[in-house]
Structure formats: structure tokens, C-alpha cells
C-alpha positions in Angstrom: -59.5 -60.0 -56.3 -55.9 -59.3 -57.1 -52.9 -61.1 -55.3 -52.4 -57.8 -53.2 -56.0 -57.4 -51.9 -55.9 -61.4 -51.1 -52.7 -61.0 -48.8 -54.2 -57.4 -47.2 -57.4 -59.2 -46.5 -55.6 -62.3 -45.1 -53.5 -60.1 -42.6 -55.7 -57.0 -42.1 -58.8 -57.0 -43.6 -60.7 -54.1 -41.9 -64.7 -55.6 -42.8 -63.4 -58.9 -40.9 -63.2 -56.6 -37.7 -66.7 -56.1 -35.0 -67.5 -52.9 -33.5 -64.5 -52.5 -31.0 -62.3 -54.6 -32.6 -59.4 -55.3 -34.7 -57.1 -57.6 -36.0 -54.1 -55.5 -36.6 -52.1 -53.2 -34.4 -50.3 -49.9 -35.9 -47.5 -48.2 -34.3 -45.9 -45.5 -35.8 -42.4 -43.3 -35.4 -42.4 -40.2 -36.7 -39.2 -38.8 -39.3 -37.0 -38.3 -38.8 -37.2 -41.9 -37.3 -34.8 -43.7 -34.7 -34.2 -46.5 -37.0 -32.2 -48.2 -34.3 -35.0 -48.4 -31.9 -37.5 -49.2 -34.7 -35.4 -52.5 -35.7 -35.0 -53.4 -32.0 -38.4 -53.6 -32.0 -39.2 -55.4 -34.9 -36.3 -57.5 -33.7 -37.4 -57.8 -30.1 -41.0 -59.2 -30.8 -39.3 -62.4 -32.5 -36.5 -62.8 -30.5 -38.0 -62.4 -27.2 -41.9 -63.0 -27.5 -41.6 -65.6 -30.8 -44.1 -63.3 -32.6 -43.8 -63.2 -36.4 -42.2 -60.2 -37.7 -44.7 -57.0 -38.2 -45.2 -55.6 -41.8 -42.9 -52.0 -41.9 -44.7 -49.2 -43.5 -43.5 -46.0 -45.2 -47.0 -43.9 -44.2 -46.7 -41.6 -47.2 -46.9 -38.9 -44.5 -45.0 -38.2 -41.7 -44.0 -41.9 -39.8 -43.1 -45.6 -40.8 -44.7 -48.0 -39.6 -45.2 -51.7 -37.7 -47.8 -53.5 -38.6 -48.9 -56.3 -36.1 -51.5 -58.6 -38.1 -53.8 -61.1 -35.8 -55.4 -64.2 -36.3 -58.3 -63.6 -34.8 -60.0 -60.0 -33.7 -59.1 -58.3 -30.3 -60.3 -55.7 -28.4 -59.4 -52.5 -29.2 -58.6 -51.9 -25.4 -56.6 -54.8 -25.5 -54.9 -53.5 -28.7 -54.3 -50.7 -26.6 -52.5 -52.0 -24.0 -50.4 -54.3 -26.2 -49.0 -51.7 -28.3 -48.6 -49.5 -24.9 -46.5 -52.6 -24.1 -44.4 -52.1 -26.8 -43.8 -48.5 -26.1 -42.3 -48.9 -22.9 -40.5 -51.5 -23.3 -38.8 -50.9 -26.9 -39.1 -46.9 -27.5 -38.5 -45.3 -23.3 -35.8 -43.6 -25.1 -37.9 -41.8 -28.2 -39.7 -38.8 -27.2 -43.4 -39.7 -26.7 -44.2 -37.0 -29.0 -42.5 -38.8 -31.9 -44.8 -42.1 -31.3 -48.5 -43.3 -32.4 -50.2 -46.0 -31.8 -53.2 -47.1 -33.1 -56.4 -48.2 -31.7 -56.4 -45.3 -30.3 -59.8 -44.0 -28.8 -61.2 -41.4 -31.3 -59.1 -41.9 -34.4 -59.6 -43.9 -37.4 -57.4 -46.6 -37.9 -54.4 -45.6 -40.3 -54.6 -46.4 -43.9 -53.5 -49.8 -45.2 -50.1 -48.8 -46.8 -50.3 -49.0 -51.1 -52.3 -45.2 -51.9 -51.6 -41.6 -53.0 -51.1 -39.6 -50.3 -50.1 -36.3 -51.9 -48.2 -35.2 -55.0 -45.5 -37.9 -55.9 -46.3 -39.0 -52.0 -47.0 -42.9 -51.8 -47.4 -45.3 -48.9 -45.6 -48.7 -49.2 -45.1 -50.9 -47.4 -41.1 -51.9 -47.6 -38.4 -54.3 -46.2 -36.7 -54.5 -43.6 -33.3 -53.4 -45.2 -34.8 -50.7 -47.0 -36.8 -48.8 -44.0 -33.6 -46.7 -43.4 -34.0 -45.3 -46.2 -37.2 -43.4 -45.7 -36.1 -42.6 -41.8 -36.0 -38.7 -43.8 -38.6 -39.2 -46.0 -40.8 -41.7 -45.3 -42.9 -41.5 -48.6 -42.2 -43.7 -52.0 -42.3 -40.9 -55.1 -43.8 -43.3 -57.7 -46.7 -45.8 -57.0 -45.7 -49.5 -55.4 -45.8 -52.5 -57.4 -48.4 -54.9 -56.4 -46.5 -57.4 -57.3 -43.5 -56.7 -54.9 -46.1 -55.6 -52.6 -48.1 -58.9 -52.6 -44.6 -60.5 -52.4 -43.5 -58.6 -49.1 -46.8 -59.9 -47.3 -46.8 -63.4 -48.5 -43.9 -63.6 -46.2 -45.6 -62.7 -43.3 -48.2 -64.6 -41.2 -50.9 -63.2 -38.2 -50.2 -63.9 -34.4 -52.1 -66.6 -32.9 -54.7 -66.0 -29.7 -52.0 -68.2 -27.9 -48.9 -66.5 -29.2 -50.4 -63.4 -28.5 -51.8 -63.6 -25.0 -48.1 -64.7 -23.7 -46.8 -61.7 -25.4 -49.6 -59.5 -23.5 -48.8 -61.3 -20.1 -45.1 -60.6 -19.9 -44.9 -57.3 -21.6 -47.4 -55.7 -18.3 -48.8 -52.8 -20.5 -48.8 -50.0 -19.1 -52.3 -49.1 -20.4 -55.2 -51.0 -18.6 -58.8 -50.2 -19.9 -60.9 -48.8 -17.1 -63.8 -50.4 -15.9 -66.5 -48.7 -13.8 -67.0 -50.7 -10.2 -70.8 -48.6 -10.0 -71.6 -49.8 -13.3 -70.5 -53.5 -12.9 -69.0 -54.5 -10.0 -68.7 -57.8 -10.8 -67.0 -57.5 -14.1 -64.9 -55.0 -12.3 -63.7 -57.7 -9.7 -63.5 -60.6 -12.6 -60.7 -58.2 -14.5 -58.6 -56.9 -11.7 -58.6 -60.7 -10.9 -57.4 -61.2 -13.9 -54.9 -58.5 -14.9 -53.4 -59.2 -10.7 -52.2 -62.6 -12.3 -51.3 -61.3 -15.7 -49.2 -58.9 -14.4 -47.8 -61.2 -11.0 -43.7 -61.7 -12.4 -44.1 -64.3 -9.5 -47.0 -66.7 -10.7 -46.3 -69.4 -13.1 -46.3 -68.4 -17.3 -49.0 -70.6 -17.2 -51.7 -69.3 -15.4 -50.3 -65.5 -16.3 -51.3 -67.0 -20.1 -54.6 -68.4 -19.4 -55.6 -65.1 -17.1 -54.3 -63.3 -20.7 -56.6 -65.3 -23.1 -59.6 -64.9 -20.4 -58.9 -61.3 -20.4 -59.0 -61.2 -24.1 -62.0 -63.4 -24.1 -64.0 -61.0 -21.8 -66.8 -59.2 -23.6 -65.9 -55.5 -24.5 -62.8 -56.3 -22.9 
């Protein structure tokens, strides 16, 4: 196994995922790309949640792209409503039409950044000084290095269960999986328990935390 494969696997490794669950997050603007709003985001998850800094992606298509790698999988609805988090909190001011997000019900996750795309079209994945660069064209013409690309994702490190349920419990996603009351009440009642005191600005960080890991902990959550 090369250097590269060794650092993808240790931050996104797709065959370390369950049925339902991931440990990465994708979202993606599409060119040409608000920059600005794309580096207060990568900005705004370290600076106000203490999240390490996503990977930044040049697709080889159409977007760039934040990469959010976890320690440990999560729920794809959970996924969901953390990246829907994002959205509204970092991008109300690009038109939805120029956003992804991945998990997203129905679609294959996006393809780990380093492949030929089309003619002369490479995905890369590339600093955070560089991504301006491909806000036009967000392709690289000439295959990455795996050395440089290795190097890029030694840098980085996954979000821990704890890191990430605090995140989860103050951004209040917008997106809440639906659960139906007919077909289990009871886990019906045990989650709007639980996403009432995530989402209560009022109750202590504490319990909004612990009501975020239970809610990631739920099964098919």
C-alpha cells in the first residue's frame, strides 16, 4: 500500500463504512465558486466548533470540495443533518442550486479526489491557498503527485465522536431524519426526546452533547 492509499484509508476509507454509514462528509460548491464563503467555512468549523480543518477538493468536474473525515462511522441521516448544518449556517447567501452535499439519499458518494475524470481533467485534492485558483476551473490538467497528495492529508486528522456531537448540537440542522410514530412509536418518542434537548439554545452544552452522542448512538439513527 502506497503512502497515499495509507492516508485515504486513514481519513476516508469507504470498505471501513456499514450499510448506512459513513465516515466522511462531502460538501460541494459548484464553479464558479464563492471562494469567500467556501473559506469562511473551512474557517468557521475551527474557529467556532474546534473541528480540524476539512480536506479541499478540486472534483475534476464541476465543484470543489470539503471533505469532513470522522473517527468513527455515522449515520448517514446524521451525516445529513450535519452537513445541512453547515449549509445554513455558512452558505444562506449561495444559491441552493450551486450546493451538494453528500450523503445524500439515492446517490453514490463522490469519488475520493486523485483520478481522471475526462481529457486533461484531474481531481486533487489542493491547499488552502491554492483553491482560488480552480474557483473557474476546478479540474488539475496533469495527474496529482502522490507524494504532495499524501503530504496534504498527513496534515489532517478525523473528528472525534465527542468533537463531533458538540458540533451537531449547536449547529441545529435543519435536516432531521423522519421517523414513523405507526412503525415505532417508541423510538419515535426516544428521538424527538432527544433532538428537543439537542436543539434547546436554553439547556446546558452538556446535556445538548450527551442527547447528540445518544442520538448518534441510536440504531439506524
Amino acid at each position: 500500500m502506497t503512502r497515499l492509499q495509507t492516508e485515504i484509508r486513514r481519513l476516508f476509507d469507504p470498505a471501513a463504512d456499514g450499510d448506512g454509514y459513513a465516515r466522511c462528509a462531502v460538501l460541494e460548491l459548484l464553479a464558479p465558486v464563492d471562494t469567500d464563503a467556501l473559506a469562511a467555512l473551512w474557517s468557521g468549523v475551527q474557529n467556532e466548533f474546534g473541528l480540524p480543518p476539512p480536506a479541499i477538493a478540486a472534483s475534476g468536474g464541476d465543484a470543489l470540495q470539503l471533505w469532513f473525515a470522522l473517527r468513527e462511522p455515522v449515520a448517514h441521516a446524521v451525516l445529513r443533518a450535519f452537513v445541512d448544518g453547515l449549509r445554513t449556517r455558512y452558505l444562506a447567501a449561495v444559491p441552493a442550486h450551486r450546493q451538494r452535499g453528500w450523503p445524500d439519499a439515492g446517490s453514490p458518494p463522490p469519488a475520493v479526489p486523485g483520478a481522471a475524470v475526462g481529457p486533461e481533467r484531474w481531481s486533487a485534492f489542493v491547499s488552502p491557498d491554492l483553491a482560488p485558483l480552480f474557483a473557474e476551473t476546478p479540474w488539475l490538467e496533469l495527474p496529482p503527485g502522490d507524494d504532495a497528495q499524501a503530504s496534504l492529508l498527513a496534515a489532517l486528522q478525523p473528528t472525534g465522536p465527542e468533537a463531533f456531537a458538540a458540533a451537531l448540537a449547536r449547529l441545529q440542522p435543519a435536516a432531521v431524519p423522519a421517523v414513523d410514530p405507526a412503525a415505532a412509536p417508541a423510538a419515535a418518542q426516544a428521538e424527538r426526546f432527544l433532538l428537543a434537548v439537542m436543539h434547546d439554545t436554553t439547556a446546558p452544552l452538556a446535556q445538548r452533547i450527551k442527547a447528540a452522542r445518544a442520538l448518534l448512538q441510536r440504531p439506524g439513527a
